[in-house]
Backbone bond lengths (Angstrom), bond angles and torsions (degrees), N, CA, C in turn:
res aa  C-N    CA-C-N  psi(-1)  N-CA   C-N-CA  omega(-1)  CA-C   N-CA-C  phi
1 X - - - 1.440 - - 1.534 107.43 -
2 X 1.081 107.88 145.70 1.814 111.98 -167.20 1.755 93.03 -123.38
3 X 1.494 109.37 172.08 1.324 104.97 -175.09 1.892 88.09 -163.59
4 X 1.373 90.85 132.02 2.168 97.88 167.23 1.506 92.00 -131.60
5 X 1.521 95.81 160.05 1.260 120.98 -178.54 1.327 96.73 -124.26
6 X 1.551 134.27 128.13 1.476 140.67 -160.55 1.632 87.14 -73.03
7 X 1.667 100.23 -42.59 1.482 93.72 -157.79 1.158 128.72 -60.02
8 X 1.582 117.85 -14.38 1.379 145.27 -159.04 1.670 97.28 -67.06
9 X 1.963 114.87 -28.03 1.206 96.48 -163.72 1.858 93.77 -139.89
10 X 1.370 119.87 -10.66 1.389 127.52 120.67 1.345 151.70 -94.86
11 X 1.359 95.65 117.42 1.734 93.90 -155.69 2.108 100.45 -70.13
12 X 1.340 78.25 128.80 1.933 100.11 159.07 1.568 89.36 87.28
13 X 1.670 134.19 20.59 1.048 116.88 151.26 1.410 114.61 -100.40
14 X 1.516 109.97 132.88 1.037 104.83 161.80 1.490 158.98 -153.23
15 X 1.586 84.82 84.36 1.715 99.83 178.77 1.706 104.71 -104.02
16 X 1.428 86.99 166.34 1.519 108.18 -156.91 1.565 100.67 -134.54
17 X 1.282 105.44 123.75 1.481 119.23 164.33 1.477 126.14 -84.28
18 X 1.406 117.64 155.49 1.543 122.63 -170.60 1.653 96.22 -140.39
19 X 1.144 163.79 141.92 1.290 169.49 -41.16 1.860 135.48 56.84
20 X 1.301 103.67 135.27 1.244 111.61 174.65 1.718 121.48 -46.06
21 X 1.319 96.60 -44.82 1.644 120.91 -164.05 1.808 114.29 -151.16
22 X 1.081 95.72 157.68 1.379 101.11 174.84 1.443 128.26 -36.99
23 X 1.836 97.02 -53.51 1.823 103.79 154.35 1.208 121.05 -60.47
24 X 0.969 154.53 -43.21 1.632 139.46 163.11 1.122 107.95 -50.91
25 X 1.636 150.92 -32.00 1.202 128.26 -158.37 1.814 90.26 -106.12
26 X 0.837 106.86 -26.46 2.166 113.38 176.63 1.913 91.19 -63.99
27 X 1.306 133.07 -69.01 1.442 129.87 -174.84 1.586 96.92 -50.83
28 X 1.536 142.03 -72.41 1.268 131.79 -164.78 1.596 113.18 -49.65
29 X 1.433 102.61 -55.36 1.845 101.78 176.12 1.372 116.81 -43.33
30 X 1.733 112.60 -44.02 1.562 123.65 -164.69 1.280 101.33 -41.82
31 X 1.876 109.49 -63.31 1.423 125.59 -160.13 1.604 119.57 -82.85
32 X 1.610 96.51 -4.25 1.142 113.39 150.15 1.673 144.59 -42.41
33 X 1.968 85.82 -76.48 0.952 116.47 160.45 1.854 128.52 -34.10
34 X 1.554 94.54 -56.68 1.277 103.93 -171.18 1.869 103.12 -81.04
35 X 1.092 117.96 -20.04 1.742 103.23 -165.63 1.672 92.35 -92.38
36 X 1.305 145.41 -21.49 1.225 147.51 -137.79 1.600 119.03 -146.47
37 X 1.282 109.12 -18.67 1.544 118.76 164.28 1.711 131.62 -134.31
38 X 1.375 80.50 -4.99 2.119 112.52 156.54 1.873 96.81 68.89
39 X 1.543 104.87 36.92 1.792 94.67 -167.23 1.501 95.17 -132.47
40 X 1.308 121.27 145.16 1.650 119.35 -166.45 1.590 101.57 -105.94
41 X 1.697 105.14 119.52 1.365 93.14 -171.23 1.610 126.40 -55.61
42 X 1.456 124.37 169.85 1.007 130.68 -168.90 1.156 130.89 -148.19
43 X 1.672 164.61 156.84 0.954 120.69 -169.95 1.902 146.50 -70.61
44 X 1.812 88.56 -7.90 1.509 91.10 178.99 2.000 107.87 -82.13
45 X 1.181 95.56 -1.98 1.307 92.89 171.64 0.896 131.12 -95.97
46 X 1.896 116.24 -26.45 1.698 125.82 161.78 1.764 92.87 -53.89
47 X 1.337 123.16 -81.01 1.710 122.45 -173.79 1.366 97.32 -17.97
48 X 1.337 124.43 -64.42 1.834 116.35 -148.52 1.812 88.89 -68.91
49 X 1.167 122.29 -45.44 1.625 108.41 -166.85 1.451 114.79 -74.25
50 X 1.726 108.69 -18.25 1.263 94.59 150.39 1.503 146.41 -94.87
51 X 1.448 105.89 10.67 1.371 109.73 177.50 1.867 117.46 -89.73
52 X 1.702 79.53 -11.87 1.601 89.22 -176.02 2.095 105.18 -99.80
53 X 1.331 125.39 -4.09 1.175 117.30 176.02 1.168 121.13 -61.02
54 X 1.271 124.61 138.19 1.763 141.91 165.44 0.999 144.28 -124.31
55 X 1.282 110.83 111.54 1.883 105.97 -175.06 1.369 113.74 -46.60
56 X 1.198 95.42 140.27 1.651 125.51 174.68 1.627 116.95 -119.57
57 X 1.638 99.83 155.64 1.579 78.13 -175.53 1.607 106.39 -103.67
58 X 1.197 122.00 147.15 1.225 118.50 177.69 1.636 145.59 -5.73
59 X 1.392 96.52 -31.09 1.890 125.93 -159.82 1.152 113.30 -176.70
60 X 1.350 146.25 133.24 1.423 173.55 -152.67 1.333 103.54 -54.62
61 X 1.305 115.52 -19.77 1.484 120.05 165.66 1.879 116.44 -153.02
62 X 1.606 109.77 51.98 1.185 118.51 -177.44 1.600 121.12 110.38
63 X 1.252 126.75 -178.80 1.380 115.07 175.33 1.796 123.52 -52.87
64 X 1.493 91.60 -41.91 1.540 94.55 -167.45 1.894 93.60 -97.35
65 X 0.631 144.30 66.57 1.908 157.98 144.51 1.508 91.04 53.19
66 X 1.265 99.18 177.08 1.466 109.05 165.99 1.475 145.93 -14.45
67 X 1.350 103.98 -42.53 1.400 137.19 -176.39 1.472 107.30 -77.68
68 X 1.274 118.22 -48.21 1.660 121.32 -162.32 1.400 92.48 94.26
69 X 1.770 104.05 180.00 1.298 113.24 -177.12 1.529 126.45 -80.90
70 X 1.409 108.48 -18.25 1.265 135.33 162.24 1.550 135.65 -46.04
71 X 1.418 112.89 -41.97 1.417 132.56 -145.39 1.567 119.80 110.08
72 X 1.452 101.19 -172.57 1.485 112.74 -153.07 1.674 91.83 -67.28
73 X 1.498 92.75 134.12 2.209 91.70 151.30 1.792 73.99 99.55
74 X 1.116 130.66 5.83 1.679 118.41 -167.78 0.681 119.84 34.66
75 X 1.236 149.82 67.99 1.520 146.34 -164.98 1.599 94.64 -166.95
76 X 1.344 115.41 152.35 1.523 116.31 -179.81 1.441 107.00 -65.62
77 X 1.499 89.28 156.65 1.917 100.01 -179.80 1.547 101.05 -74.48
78 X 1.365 104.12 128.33 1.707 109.52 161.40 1.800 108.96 -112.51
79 X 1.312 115.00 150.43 1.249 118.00 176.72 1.099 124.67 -144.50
């Protein structure tokens, strides 16, 4: 999971992208770009959003969220 911060390369914007891959977060910025800062990306602007991308982890506490892959408390379900 990858993650940009608009603001990282416009200052005082600030939305934040979440994506699988580099291409998912390049398509969200694009349409970004164009509905919200009226400028058609280009290539010095793909470079800046990629110098600023960062792995993220999947879920708020790893791939499988809070819970683990298991259920609540991450830990396997007992019953």
């Amino acid at each position: 999971m990858k993650k940009f911060r608009c603001g990282d390369v416009v200052p005082g914007c600030q939305r934040e992208f979440l994506g699988a891959d580099r291409t998912a977060i390049l398509a969200q910025v694009a349409e970004h770009a164009r509905a919200d800062h009226h400028v058609e990306p280009d290539p010095a602007l793909v470079r800046a959003v990629e110098e600023h991308l960062h792995d993220e982890p999947d879920g708020p506490d790893g791939p499988d969220g809070p819970d683990g892959p298991d259920g609540p408390g991450g830990g396997p379900r007992r019953g």
